[in-house]
N, C-alpha and C positions, 0 to 999 in steps of 0.2 A: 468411547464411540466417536466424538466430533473430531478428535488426533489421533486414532488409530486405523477406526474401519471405514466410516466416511469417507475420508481420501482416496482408498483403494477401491472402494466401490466408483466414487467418480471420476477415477481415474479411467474406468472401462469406458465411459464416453467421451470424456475429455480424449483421450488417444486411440482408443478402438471402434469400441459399441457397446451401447448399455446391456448388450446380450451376454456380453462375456462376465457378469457380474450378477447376472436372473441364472447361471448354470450354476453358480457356486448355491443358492437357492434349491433350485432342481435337482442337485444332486440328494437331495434326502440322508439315506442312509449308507450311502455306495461312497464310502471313506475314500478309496482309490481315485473318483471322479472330484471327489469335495475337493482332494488335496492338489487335484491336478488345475484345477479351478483356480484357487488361492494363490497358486505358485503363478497363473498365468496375471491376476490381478496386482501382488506383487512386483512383478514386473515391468506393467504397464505404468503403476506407481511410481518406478525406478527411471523408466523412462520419462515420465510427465517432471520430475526433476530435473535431471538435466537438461532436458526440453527447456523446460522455464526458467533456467540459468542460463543456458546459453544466450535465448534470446532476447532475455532483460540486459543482460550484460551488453548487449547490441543496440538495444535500444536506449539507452544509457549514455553510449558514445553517439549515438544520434540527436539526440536531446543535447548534451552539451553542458555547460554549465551557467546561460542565462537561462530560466528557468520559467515561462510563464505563470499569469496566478491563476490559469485553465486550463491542462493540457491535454490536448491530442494528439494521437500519436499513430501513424497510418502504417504498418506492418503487413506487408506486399510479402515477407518468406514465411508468417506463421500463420497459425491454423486457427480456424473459429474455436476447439476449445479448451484454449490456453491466453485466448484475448483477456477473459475476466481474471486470472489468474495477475496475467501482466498488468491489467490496471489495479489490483491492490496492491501490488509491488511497487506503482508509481506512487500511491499514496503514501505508504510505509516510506518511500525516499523522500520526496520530494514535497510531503502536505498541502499539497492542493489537489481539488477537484481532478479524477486524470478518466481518461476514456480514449480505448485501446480500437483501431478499426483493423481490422484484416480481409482479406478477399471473398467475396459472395461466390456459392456457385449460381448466381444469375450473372450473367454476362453485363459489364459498367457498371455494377454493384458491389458496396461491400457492407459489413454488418460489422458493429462495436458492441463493447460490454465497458461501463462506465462504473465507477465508484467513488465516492466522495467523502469527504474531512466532516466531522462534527461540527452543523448548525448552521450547514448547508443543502440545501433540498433538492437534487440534483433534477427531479422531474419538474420544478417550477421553474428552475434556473433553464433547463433546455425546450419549456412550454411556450414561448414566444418568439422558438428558432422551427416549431414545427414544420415549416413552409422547406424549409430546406432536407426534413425525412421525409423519405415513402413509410415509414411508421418505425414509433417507438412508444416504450413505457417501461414500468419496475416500479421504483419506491425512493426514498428521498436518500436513501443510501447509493442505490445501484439499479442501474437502468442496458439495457438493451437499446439498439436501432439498429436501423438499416437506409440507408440512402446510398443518391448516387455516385460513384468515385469523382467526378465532377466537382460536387458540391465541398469535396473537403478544406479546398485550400478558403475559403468562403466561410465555412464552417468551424475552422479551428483560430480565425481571427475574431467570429462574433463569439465565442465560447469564451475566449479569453476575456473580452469587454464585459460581458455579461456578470462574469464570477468577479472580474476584480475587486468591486467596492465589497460584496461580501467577505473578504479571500482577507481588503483590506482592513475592513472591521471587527471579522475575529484577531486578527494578529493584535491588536490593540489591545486585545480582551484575555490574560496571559492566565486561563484557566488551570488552575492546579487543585489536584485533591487538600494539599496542604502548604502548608511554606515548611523549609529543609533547612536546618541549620548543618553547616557541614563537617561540624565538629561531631555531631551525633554517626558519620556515615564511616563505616569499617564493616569487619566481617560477620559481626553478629547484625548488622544492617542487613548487607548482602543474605544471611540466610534467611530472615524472617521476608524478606522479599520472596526469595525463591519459593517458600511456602503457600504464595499468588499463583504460582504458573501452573497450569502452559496458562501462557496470552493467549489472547485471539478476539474470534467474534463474541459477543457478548461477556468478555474480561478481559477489559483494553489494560496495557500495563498503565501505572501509576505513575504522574506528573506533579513535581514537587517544584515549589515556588522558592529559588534563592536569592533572597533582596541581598541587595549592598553588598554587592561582589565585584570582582572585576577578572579580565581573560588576562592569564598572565604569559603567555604562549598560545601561537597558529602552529603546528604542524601538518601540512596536505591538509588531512580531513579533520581534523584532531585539533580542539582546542582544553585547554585546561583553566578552569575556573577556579577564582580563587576567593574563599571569606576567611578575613580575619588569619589563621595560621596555616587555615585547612584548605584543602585542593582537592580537584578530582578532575578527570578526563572522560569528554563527551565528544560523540563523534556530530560532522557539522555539514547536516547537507545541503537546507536549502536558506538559513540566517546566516549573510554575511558579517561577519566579526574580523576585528584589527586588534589587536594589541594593547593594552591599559583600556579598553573600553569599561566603562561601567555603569550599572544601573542594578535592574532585576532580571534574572535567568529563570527561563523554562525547561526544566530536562525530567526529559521520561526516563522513565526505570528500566530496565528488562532482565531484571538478574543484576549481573555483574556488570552488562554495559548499558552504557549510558547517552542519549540522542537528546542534543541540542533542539527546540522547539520554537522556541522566542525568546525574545529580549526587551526591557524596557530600560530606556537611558535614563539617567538621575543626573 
């Protein structure tokens, strides 16, 4: 249901209307209307994908690669309901706090959808900038607002102040389900992982702690860690790393690949 039909159901409002997704409902027993429904909801699905690839991919080359430990991000070409989409894809990249604004239809308004990193409370963090929304609210994960276009450039510099000692506190704190010896990781690794998935909301993948290693290779995004005889390759988006660095490594799981998280020097 949460990776299959969900999505296509909110995908009729995310890019259409929630109407096109109460017909597939409505059709009852009329197979011919069911199927012409589904096939339209599908669609819409297919579309909110590329949609939301295109426009991360865009927003990505906007962003850059200094990387605040708050980020904002004001999206003047997309739509109100692909903003909360785009901001868990900032998260998923870049682990920090991110909140997506795109254009209101009130006129010098626009409205975000916000989502944030574990141990961060994104409504207490933004509760002391209220003065700068005409209103918001949500939950310590993910929040909503709206204010003025005015106030963004204002607002994405107190955002950033605000979240940093947090942003900086967890990175210190190299939370992992376990520590990883990398002599253990090969392909009967890989499958009993895969036996985790799908990821997602409420079964985040798996972050393994490997002390006393060192990067033995940078390629672009690509770094390869190395303990003892054994290696593996993690992709590296927002922990800068050089070459012989060593200490202790944070790397999430997701199947077969594998995302850099943190680092601790030794």
């Amino acid at each position: 249901m949460a990776f299959g039909v969900a999505p296509r159901i909110n995908a009729a409002g995310r890019m259409a209307h929630p109407a096109e997704a109460l017909a597939v409902f409505e059709a009852g027993l009329d197979e011919e209307a069911a199927r012409q429904s589904v096939d339209r909801l599908n669609q819409l699905n297919i579309e909110r994908r590329r949609t939301v690839k295109a426009h991360f991919e865009e927003l990505v080359e906007s962003v850059g690669t200094n990387t605040p430990p708050g980020l904002v991000v004001y999206r003047e070409t997309s739509r109100k309901g692909i903003a909360g989409l785009l901001a868990s894809k900032c998260v998923e990249r870049y682990s920090v706090p991110s909140i997506v604004l795109v254009p209101s239809t009130a006129p010098g308004q626009v409205v975000g959808s916000g989502r944030s990193v574990p141990g961060i409370d994104l409504v207490e963090t933004l509760r002391p900038l209220a003065e700068l929304f005409l209103r918001f609210g949500g939950h310590a994960q993910a929040v909503g607002l709206t204010m003025a276009v005015d106030q963004i450039e204002e607002f994405r510099e107190r955002f950033a102040r605000s979240v940093e000692p947090l942003v900086r506190r967890d990175s210190q704190r190299l939370d992992a389900e376990a520590e990883l010896n990398l002599s253990f990781v090969g392909r009967h690794f890989d499958e009993h992982l895969l036996r985790l998935e799908p990821f997602g909301e409420g079964n985040p993948p798996p972050r393994f702690l490997i002390r006393m290693a060192e990067v033995l290779s940078v390629r672009n995004r690509w770094v390869r860690i190395r303990q003892g005889r054994s290696s593996i390759e993690a992709l590296c988006w927002d922990v800068p790393v050089t070459e012989q660095m060593k200490g202790d490594f944070l790397v999430e799981f997701y199947g077969k690949t594998r995302i850099l998280r943190g680092f601790t020097p030794r």
